[in-house]
C-alpha positions in Angstrom: -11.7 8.5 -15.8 -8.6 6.3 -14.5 -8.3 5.1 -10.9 -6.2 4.9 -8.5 -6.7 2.6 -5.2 -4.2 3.0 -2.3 -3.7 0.1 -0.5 -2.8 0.3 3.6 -0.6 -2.8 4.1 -0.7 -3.6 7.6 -1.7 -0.6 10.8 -1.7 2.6 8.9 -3.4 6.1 11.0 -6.5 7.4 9.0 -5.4 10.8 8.9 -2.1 9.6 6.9 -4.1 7.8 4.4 -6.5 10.3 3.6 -3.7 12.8 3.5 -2.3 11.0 1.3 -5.2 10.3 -1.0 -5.8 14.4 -0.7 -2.3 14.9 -2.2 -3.1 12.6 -5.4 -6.4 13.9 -5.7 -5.1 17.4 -6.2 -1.7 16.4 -8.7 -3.7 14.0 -10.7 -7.0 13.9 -12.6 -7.9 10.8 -11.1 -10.4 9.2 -9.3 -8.5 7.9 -5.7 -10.0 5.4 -3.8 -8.9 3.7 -0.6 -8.8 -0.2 -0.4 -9.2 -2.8 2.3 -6.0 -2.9 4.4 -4.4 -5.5 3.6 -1.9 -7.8 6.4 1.9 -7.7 5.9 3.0 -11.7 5.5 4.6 -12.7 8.7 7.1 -14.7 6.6 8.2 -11.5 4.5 10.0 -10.3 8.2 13.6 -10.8 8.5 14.9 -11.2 12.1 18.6 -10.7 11.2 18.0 -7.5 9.3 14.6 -5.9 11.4 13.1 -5.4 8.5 9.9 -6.4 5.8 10.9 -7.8 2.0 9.7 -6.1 -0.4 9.4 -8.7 -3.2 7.1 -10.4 -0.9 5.3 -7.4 0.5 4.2 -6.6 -3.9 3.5 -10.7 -4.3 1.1 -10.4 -1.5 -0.5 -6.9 -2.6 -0.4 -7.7 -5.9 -2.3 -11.3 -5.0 -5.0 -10.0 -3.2 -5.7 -6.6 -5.1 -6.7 -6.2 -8.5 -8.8 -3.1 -8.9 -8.0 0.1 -10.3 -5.7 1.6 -13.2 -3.3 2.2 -10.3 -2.6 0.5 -7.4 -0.3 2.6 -4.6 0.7 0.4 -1.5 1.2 2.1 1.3 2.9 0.9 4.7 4.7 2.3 7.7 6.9 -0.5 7.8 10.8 -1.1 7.2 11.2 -2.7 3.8 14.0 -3.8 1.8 15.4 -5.6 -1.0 
């Protein structure tokens, strides 16, 4: 069976990740799993703009975190690109 591991990246609430891991559960046949949380890099912050970079944000995530078929990273944070 494939897998899919969501990822927090930085403060996420409980009750939005599992909600979220619910909702894949039920439109895929997959097995979801929740990863460590994982910190946003301070230098991925842009003062000018008030927001995260996304490039940076995957790099780190994609650094750190290797399991699954799928990986979903999930923040409540402003990104761009």
């Amino acid at each position: 069976m494939r897998r899919v591991t969501i990822i927090p990246i930085g403060w996420m609430d409980d009750k939005t990740i599992l909600a979220i891991k619910n909702f894949i559960s039920v439109i895929t046949d997959m097995d979801v799993r929740i990863g460590d949380q994982i910190e946003i890099p301070r230098y991925a912050f842009n003062q000018r703009r008030d927001q995260y970079r996304v490039q940076t944000v995957l790099e780190n995530l994609s650094f750190k975190h290797s399991g699954g078929d799928f990986i979903i990273g999930i923040t409540g944070v402003d990104l761009y690109r």
